[in-house]
N, C-alpha and C positions, 0 to 999 in steps of 0.2 A: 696415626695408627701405630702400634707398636711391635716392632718385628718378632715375628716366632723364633724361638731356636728349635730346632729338631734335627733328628741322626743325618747325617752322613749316607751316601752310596761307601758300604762293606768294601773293601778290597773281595778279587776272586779268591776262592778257597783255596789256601797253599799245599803245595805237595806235602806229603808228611816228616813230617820233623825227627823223627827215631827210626833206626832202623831193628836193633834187636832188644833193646833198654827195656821195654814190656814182658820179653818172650820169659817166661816160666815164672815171673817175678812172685817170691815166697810171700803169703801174708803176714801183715808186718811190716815186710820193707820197704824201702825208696828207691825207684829206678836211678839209674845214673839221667843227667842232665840232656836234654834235646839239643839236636841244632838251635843256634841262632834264632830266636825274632830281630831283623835288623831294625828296630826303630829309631834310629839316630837321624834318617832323613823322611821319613813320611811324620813321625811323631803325633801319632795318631793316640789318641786318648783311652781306648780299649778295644779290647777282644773278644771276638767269640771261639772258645776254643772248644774243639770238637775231640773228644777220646772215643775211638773203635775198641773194644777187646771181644778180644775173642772166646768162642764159647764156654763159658764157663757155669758152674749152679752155686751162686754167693752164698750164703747162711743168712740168715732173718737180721735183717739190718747192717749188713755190708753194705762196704761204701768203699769210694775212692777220693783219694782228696790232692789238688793238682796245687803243686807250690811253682811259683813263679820267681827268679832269682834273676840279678841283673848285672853285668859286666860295663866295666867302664873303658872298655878298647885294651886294658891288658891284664887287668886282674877280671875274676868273677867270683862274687859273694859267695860265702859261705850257706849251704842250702837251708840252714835256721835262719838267716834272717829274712827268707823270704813272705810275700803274700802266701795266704793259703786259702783254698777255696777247698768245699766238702760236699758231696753229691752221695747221695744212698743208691744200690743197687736193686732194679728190680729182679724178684726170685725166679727163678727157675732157671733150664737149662738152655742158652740164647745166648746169643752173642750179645753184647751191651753196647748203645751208645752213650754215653751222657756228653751234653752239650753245657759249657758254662758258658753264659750269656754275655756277662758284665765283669770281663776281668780288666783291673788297668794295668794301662802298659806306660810304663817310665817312657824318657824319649832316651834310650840306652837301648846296648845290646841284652834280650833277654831268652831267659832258659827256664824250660817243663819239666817238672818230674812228679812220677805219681806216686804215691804212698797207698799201698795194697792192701785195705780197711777188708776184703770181703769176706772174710775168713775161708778162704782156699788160694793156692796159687793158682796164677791169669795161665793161660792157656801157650804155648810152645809157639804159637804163630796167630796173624792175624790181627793184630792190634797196632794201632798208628793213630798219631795227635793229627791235627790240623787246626788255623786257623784261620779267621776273616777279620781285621784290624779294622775300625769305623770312629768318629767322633761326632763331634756334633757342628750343624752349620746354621747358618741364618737363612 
């Protein structure tokens, strides 16, 4: 018979990763870079990484799009060369979550930053990343 592969038990959900890097962030721009994902000892194959923002009313087809960048113990890449993942914002006036399911994660130290597609600035307070790191097992 031949063995399955299927996911991983998620790690628990991490504290948040930014502490002001969202607050008022103009659209348009890129927040500065998140703490740390430490992958260098779990080396976990991906992420579900979770963005809170706070209340905001995007414009018809706002979006935010989460780049992932990776440090090698002393340098960290430049934020172009990172992954980029893209998420549209639901309308109205609400707080947002969007959840990216399937991000990979290098076995490095890695770093979030969001690019503010909604056409308005993100809101003064209330917005934090988090994530849940999982792979696949037999």
């Amino acid at each position: 018979m031949a063995t399955a592969i299927k996911w991983s038990v998620p790690t628990l959900l991490s504290a948040s990763l930014v502490t002001t890097q969202l607050d008022s962030l103009g659209n348009g721009s890129e927040s500065a870079v998140s703490s740390a994902i430490d992958n260098t000892a779990g080396s976990y194959l991906y992420a579900a990484i979770t963005v809170k923002l706070g209340s905001i009313t995007p414009t018809t087809g706002g979006s935010i799009t989460l780049r992932l960048t990776v440090g090698d113990g002393t340098n960290t890449a430049d934020k172009v060369a990172g992954d980029t993942y893209t998420a549209v914002l639901l309308s109205g006036a609400s707080a947002k979550v969007v959840i990216f399911s399937l991000v990979r994660l290098p076995p490095f130290n890695c770093y979030l930053s969001i690019i503010n597609n909604s056409g308005v600035a993100f809101n003064a307070a209330d917005s934090d990343i988090y994530y849940r790191a999982y792979g696949e097992t037999t």
